[in-house]
matplotlib code that plots the C-alpha trace (Angstrom):
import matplotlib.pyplot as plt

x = [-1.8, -0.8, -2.4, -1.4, -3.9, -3.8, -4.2, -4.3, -4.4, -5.7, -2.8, -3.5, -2.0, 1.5, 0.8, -0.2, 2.9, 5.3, 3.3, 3.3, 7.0, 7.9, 5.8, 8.4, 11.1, 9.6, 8.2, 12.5, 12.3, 8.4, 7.0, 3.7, 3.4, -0.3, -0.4, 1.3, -0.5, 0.5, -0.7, 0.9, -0.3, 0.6, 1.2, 0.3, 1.1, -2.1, -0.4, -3.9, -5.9, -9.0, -9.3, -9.3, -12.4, -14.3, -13.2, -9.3, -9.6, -10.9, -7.9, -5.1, -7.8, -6.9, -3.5, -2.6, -4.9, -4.5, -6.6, -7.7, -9.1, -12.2, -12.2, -8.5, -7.8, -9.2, -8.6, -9.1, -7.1, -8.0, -6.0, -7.8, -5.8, -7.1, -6.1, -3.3, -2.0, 1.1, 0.8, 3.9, 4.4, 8.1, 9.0, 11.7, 12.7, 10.3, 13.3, 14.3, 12.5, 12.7, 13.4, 10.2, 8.5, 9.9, 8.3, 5.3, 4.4, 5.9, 3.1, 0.4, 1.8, 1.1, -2.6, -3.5, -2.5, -0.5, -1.3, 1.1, 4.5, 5.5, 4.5, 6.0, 4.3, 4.9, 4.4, 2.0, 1.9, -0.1, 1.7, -1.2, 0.4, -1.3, -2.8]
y = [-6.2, -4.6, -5.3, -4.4, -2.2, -2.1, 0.8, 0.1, 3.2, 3.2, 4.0, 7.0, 8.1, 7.9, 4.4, 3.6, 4.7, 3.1, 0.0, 0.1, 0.5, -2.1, -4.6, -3.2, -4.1, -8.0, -8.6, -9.5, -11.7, -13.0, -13.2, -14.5, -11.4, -9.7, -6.8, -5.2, -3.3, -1.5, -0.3, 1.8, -0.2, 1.3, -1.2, 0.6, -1.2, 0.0, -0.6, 0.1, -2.5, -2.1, -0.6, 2.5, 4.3, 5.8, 9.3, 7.9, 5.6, 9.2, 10.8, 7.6, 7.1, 11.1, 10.8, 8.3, 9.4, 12.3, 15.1, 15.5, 12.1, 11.2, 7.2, 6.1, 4.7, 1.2, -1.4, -4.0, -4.4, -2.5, -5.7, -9.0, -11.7, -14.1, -17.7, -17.6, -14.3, -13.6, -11.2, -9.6, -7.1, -5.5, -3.3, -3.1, -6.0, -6.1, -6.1, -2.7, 0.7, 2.9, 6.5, 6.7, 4.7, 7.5, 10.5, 8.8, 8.6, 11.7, 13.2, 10.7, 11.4, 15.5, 14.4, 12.8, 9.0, 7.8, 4.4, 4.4, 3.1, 2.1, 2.6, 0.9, 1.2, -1.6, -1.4, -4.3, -5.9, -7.6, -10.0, -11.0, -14.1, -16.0, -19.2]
z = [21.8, 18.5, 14.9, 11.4, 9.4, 6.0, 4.0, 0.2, -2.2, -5.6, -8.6, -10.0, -13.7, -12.8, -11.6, -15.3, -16.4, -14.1, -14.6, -18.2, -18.1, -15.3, -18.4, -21.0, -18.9, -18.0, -21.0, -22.5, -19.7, -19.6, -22.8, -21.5, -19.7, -20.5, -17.6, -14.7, -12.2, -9.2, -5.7, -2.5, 0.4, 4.1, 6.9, 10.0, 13.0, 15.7, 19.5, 21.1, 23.2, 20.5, 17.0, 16.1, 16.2, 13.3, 13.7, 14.3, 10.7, 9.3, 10.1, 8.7, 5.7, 4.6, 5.7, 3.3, 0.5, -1.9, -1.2, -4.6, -4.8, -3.1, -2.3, -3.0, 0.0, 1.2, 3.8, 1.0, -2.2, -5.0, -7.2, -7.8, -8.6, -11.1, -11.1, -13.4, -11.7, -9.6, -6.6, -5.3, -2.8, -2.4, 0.7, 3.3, 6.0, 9.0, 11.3, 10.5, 10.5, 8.1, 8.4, 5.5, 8.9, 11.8, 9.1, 8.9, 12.5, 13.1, 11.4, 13.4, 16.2, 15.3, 13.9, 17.9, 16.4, 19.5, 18.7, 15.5, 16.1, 12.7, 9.2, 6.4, 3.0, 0.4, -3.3, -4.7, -8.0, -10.4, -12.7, -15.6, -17.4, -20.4, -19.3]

ax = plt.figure().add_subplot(projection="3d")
ax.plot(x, y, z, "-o")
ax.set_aspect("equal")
plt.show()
């Protein structure tokens, strides 16, 4: 049985900046536009019978994060959608691995993560509209 963790990290100062310029460039075509925000989000897929231990969710949660950030990575969003809110999330087809994917668990694979067959990061974002 295989599952699909989720590894969510938070955006960091270039974040701002892409997502300040991603508004610019919507904003021509969506007034109503109040805010973008942005998140990385890794989609492991886990092939093990159970979940993966606390020392093994250790190892993915520094993998992902930045080591000069304590608590950027979570396994919940770090964007809350209100009601008037659009979430997108843009990555590549699930029928086709990326070589992004074979790096990635190249490097679990080396860190004692045999479990990891594929991982496919996504980016997320927040679309603020007026009401």
């Amino acid at each position: 049985m295989s599952s699909v963790l989720h590894f969510y990290v938070r955006p960091s100062g270039h974040e701002r900046a892409a997502s300040e310029y991603t508004q610019r460039k919507l904003q021509g075509e969506l007034p109503e536009l109040q805010g973008v925000k942005t998140e990385l989000c890794y989609n492991v897929n886990w092939t093990a019978e159970s979940s993966p231990s606390a020392e093994e969710m250790k190892k993915l949660t520094w993998l992902f994060g930045c080591p000069l950030l304590l608590d950027d990575v979570a396994q919940v969003s770090w964007l809350l959608p209100g009601p008037t809110d659009l979430l997108l999330e843009v990555g590549p087809r699930l029928n086709f691995s990326t070589p992004t994917s074979s790096n990635i668990v190249s490097v679990c694979q080396a860190a004692g993560l045999g479990a990891v067959d594929r991982v496919e990061p996504t980016r997320r974002y927040l679309l603020s509209v007026w009401p």
